[in-house]
Structures are given as C-alpha cells and as structure tokens.
N, C-alpha and C positions, 0 to 999 in steps of 0.2 A: 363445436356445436354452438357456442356461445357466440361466436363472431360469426357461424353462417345468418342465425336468426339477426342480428342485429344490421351486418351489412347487407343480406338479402333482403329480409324478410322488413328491415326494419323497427323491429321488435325488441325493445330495452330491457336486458336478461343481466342475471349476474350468477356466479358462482359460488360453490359451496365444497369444500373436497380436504379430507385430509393432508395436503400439502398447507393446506392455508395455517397460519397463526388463530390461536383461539379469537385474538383481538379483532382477525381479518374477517373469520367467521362469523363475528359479530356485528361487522360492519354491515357485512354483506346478507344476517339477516335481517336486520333494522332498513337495511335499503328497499329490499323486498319484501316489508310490512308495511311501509309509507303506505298511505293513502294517494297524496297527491308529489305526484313526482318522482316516485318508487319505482321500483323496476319491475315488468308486467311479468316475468319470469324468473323462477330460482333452477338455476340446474346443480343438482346434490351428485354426489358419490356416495357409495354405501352409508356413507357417516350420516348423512342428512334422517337414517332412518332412526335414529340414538337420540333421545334426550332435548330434540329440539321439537318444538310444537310451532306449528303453522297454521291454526283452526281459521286465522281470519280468511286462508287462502278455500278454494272448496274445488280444484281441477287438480288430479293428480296425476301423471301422463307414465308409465312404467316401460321404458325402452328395454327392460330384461324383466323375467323372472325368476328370482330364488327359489332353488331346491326346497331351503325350510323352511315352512307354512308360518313359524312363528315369524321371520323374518319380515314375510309379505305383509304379516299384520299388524307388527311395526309401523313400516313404511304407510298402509293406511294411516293408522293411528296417531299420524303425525297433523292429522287434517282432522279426523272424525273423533273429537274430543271435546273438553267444557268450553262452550264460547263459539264454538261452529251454529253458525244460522241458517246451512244450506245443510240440503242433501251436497254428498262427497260425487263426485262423479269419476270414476274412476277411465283413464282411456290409456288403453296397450295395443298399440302395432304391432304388428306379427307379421310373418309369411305361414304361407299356408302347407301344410303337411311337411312340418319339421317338428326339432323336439320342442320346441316352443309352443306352438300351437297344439300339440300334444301333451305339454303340462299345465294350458291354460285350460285345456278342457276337462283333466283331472281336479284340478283345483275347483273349478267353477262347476262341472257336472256331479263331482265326488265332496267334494266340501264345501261346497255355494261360503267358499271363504271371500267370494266378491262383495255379497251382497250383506251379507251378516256375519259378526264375529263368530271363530271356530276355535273354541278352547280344545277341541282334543284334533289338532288340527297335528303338533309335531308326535302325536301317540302313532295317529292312520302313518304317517308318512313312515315310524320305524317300522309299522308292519306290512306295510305294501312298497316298499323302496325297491325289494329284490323283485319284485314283478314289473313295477314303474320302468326303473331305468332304464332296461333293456328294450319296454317299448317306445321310449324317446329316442332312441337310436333308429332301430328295427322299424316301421310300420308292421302294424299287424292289428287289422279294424277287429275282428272280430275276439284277441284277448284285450285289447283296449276295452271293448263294452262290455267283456264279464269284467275285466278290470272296475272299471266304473259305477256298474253295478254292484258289487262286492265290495267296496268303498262307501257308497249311497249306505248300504245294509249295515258297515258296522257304525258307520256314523250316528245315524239312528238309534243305535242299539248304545253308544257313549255318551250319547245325549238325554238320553232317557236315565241313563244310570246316574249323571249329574243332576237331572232334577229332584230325581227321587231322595239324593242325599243332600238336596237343601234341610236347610233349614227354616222350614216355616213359622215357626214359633217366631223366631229372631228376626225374619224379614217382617211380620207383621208388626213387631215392637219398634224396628227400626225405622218405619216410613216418615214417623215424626208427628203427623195428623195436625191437629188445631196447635200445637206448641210449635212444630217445626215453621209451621204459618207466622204466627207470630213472630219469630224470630225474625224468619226471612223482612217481615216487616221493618221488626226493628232497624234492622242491617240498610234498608234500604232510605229507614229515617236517617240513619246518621252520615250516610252518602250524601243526600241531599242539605247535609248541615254546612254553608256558607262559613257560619263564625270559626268552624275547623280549619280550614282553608286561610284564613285568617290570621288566624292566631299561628298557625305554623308556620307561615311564609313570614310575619310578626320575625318569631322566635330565630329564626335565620339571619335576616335583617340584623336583629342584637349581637347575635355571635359574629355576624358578615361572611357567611357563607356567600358565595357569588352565585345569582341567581340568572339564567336566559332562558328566557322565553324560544322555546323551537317551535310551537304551532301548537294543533292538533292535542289540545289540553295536555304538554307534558311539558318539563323544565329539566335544563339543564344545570346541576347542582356541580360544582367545585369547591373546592378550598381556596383559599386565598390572604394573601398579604396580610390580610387586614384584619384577621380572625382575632377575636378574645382570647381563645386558646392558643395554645401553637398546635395543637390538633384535634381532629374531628372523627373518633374511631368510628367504623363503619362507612367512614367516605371516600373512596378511592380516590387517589394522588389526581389520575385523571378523568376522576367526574361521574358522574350518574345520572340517568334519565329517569324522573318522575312522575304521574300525574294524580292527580286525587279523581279520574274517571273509573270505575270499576270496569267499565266494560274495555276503554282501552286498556286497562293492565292485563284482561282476559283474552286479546286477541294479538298483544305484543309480548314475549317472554321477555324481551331485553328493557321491557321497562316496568319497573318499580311501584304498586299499588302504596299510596303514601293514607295511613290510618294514623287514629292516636294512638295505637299500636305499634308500629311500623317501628322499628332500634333506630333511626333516622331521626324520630320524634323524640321517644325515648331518652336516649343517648344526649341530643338537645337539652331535653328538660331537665336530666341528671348533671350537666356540667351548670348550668345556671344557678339548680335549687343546693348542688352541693359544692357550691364556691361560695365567695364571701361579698359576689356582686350583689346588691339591692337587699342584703340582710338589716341593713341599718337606713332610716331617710328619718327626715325633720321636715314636718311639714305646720304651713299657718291655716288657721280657720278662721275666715271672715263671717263673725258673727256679731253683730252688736247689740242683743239680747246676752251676752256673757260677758263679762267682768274682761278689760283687754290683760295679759299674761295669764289667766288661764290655763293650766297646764294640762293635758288627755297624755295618757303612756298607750300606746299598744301595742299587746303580744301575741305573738304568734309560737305556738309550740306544735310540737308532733311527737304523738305516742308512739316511741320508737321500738320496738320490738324486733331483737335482730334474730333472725330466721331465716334457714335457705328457703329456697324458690319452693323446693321441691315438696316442704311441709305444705303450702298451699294455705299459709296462714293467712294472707290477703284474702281470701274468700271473703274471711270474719271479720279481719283488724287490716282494711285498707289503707293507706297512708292520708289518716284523716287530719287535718290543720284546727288545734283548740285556740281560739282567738280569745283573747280578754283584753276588755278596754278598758282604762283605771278610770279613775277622778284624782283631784288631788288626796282625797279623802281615802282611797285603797277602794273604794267600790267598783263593781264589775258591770258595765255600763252596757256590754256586748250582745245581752238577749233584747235589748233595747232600743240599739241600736243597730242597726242593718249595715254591712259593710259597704253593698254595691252604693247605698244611701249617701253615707260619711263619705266616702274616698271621692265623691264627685265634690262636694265639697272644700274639699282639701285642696292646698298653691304649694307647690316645691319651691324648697329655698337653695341658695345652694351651696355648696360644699365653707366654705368659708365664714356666711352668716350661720348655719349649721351648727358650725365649729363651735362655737360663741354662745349659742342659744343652749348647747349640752352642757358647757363647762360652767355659765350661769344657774344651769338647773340642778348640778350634780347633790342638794342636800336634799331634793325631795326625791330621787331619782332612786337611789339605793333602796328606802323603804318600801318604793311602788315594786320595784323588783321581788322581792321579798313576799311579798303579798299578790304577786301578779302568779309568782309560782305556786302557791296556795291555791287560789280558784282554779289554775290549772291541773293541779292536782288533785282536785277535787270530778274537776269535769273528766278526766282521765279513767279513773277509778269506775264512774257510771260507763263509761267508752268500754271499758275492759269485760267490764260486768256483761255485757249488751253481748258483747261478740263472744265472749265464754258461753252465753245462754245459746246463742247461736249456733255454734261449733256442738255444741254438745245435744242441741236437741237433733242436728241433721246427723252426724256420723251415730249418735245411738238411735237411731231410726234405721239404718241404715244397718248396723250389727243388728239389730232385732231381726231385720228381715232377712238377714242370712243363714240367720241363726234359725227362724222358723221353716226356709226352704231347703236347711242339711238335713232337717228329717225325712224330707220325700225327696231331695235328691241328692244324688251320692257324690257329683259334680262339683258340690260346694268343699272346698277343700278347707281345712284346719289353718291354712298358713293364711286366707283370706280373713278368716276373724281375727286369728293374732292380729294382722298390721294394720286391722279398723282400732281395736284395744290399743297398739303402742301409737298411733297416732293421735290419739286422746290424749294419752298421756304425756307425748310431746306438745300438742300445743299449749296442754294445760301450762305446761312447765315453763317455752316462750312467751305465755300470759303471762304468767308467776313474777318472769325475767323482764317485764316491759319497764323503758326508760320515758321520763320529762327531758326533750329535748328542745331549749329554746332555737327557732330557726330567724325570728325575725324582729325587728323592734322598732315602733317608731313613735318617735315624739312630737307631738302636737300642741301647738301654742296658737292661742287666741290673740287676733290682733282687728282692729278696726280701721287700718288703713287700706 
C-alpha cells in the first residue's frame, strides 16, 4: 500500500506495524509529525491503535472494522485527543452489502460510536454479538432493523443510567472556576518566560551536553566527550528531542516538553549544586570609597532537612539559600545589601591569584566562619518557625474539616484523619531534624586597581 501511493499516486507515506523496532516506530512517527518535509501519510497496523497519539493529524481513513467497539475507539482516539484543533474526520471504504457495510451501519446506526464516544459500546456488543454475527454473514434487512433498533433502545437506556450515576456534586467542584483560571494563566506566564530558556540551555553549555538545533522550536540533546560528568542520568546514550513550545510538545509525543520541572532540568541542577563546582570563588571589588584590602566573606547555607519526597515537606521548607555577608568585623551586611546589586560588581580572579589571596587571609577567615554560622543560625531558626506555622495551620485546617464532614457523612473514613495526625507529626519531627548546611563561600577583597 505504501509503495502503490507513493510510486502511483505520488504521495510521501511511511509505516508503522509490529514488525518494526520500537526505535523504527519511532522514526517513522516523528517522520509523520514533521511539519515541513514529513510524510503526508501514516499507514499503522493494529499497533498504531495503542499508546501512540497522532492529534496534530485530523484524517483518519479505516480500511477494516473491528468486531470490538472499544477497539474502534481506540483507533479514533488516536487523533481526537488534548491538542487536536480540528474536528476528526473520519473516512471507511466499504463495498456495499457485505459484512462490512453491515457492521458499519450497526456501529453508526446502533451506537453513533462515529460521531461521539460510546462508553457502553463493548456492554451492547456482548449483548447483541449472538444476533449481530450471523447478520454480517446472512443478509436479512428486516432482522438487521429490529436489530438496529433494539440496539438504539438499550443504548439509551445505558446512557441514561451513566448520567444518572454521575456525580454532580464532584463534577461541580471540579471545574476549577476563577482558581483553575488563574492557574491556566500562570502556566501560560511561565511558557512565555524567555530567561527559562536561557538559563537552561546556560546550564547545558556548563556540563556540555551537545546541543542541535532541528528546526521547528526543538533540540537535539546528547551526551558527549566533553561532559563534567561522565554521566547524565535521564539522557539517553542516543539523544533526545526537546522543545520548550507547549503546544509542539502537545502535538509531538516523541518530543519532550522542557519545564523547570522537567528531570532533564532537575537532574542538571542537582549534579552542579551537589558537586564541588563553583562552591568556592575569590572575587575583587573595585571600590575606592573603601579602604584597598578590605576584606567581605560570603555565605551561602541551606536549611537542609532530610525527608522523602513523599512527606511533601517542600510545600513549607523549600530549598531556600540563607546568604550572610560578613565585614571584617562579623557583621551581617546581607539585608543591606542586595545580591543581584553586589555580584555585578564583583571581577573573578583566578584560580592561582585566588590561591594567595585565601592563604594571606587565613587569620581573619576562621573567626568570620564562626560567626557567619551564627547569623545563619539564627535566620534558620525564624525559616523553621515560618514553615512550621505553615504546615500546621493548612493540614489542621484540613483535619478540622474532615473531622466536621464525618459527622454527616459516613464516607469520611477513620484511616483519613489518622494520616493528616501522623503527618503532623512527621513533619514536626523533620523540623525538629533540620540541619545548617554550608553550600557556598566566597571571599571578596577590595582593591583600587
């Protein structure tokens, strides 16, 4: 089929079929999502109705139909999905008066499963299969339309019985209203944020991830020679397609929506912040309003509170950076001073002048430490405070109100109020457990040259 359209017709197709390699399948759906230079047609085998989403496509062409109804709406639902912008058009050739034509008219006359999803679509089929079959074989018009009709009727009758057992209560709570608004906004602020994009493809750059450009806002990420690390978990041996577009990640599955979320990003940040690169610098302050050797310490700490994920202690105790700036004197210079401010100011020395400049500083160096972990300690303590007040006014907000809806309703189960109580009680306790971790330190000297 694929080589009549292309050498007849013309028409640049490719395939898709359980013989192929996942990798192949891969290829060849990335080929036919291109935009520009893609293939104008995908021919699938059964497989194509699994797991793979097509929504940028909107023509669906079905040279058979399957017996089971859930099957059929599969294979829609490969197109008519998040990210489809078109109505789905659905087109099936047939010959006329065979079983074909005779199960397309059951499907579309008895469960309009063309036009709109049919949740009790494989119920009908176990109950009318023994009448169905025999008329796909057989002609026989006139049990076909009691058929048909008799189909129509319990359809109806399945359909009604699903609404009735909604849940209204929950679908009105769930639509989101002015908060889900909001959000959507947010979401859409931080898409249009530039400095992300930046700063991530930055962060690459420093480890040497190898970055190509393919087009059509996406990248091609590898590994490479040249990396910090000798590895980059999360990034396959050969390579990954990314883009920071929401809407191509929405109409591409084989390619990668890149957030500061994203384990890509993540993964990144965690081998930088938890290795020994850029924990330590020496830098000079051209001031001549100050005294030249002048000496500034600055510390970086992180209220480290070790917890699994799953407590959800980041809610309250984010991984927040307590910075203090010394003086010679032990004073804490940091509410004072604006970091974005200072660090423009600051000239990198380098590793050798560096060297010299710490070893000449070491007798006032030790007491600032000393004292740099004191204000640090201090500001930790209010950080703990904050987020304990925190935690404890949302989850006892939260027991109260379950506690006040067990009385009218029976729903509310005894094991839900335990694990809002032992969750309390845990965080309390990785509060209780929080460490002063120094992560960063740098020495600043006044110089007039």
């Amino acid at each position: 089929m694929e080589e009549a359209l292309r050498t007849r017709e013309g028409i640049l197709t490719t395939v898709f079929h359980e013989g192929m390699s996942i990798i192949e399948r891969d290829k060849a759906g990335a080929f036919f999502a291109q935009e520009e230079g893609g293939a104008q047609a995908l021919i699938c085998s059964e497989i194509g109705s699994e797991g793979r989403n097509f929504q940028f496509a909107s023509h669906l062409v079905l040279f058979d139909l399957p017996l089971n109804p859930d099957l059929l709406e599969q294979r829609i639902g490969r197109l008519d999905r998040i990210g489809q912008q078109h109505d789905v058009n659905i087109h099936l050739p047939y010959i006329e008066d065979c079983a074909q034509s005779r199960l397309l008219n059951w499907y579309h006359q008895g469960l309009n499963a063309f036009e709109q999803t049919c949740p009790v679509g494989h119920i009908l089929f176990k109950e009318f299969a023994a009448e169905l079959l025999p008329l796909l074989v057989h002609e026989d018009d006139e049990a076909m339309t009691n058929l048909l009709n008799h189909t129509r009727s319990r359809y109806k009758e399945l359909k009604l019985a699903m609404e009735q057992g909604r849940d209204k209560l929950l679908e009105l709570n769930s639509n989101g209203g002015d908060r889900a608004k909001a959000l959507a906004w947010q979401l859409a602020e931080m898409d249009s944020d530039t400095g992300l994009i930046g700063a991530v493809i930055r962060l690459w750059d420093v480890i040497g991830i190898d970055q190509e450009d393919k087009g059509e806002h996406t990248i091609v990420l590898r590994p490479s020679e040249h990396m910090m690390f000798p590895t980059y978990p999360g990034l396959p041996e050969d390579g990954v397609t990314v883009t920071f577009e929401r809407d191509t990640a929405l109409s591409r599955d084989d390619i990668a929506l890149i957030t500061q979320e994203h384990p890509l990003v993540q993964t990144g940040l965690d081998l930088i912040t938890g290795s020994d690169t850029g924990t330590t610098c020496v830098a000079l302050l051209k001031n001549k309003a100050l005294p030249a050797g002048t000496l500034f310490l600055e510390l970086i700490y992180i209220a480290d509170a070790s917890a699994p994920k799953a407590s959800q202690l980041f809610r309250y105790l984010p991984a927040t950076p307590i910075r203090v700036l010394l003086d010679k004197d032990g004073n804490d210079l940091a509410a004072k001073v604006a970091y974005e401010q200072w660090d423009r100011q600051l000239s990198p020395v380098n590793r050798h002048i560096g060297s010299k400049l710490v070893n000449a500083s070491q007798p006032l160096l030790h007491p600032l430490l000393a004292k740099g972990e004191q204000h640090a300690q201090t500001a930790m303590t209010a950080l703990l405070q904050q987020a304990r007040q925190q935690m404890e006014t949302s989850l006892h907000a939260e027991l109260e109100r379950l506690e006040a809806l067990q009385t009218v309703n029976p729903n509310i189960r005894d094991e839900e109020l335990l694990f809002l109580r032992q969750q309390i009680a845990e965080l309390n306790g990785y509060l209780d457990n929080c460490q002063l971790r120094l992560d960063a330190i740098r020495l600043v000297l006044v110089s007039h040259v």
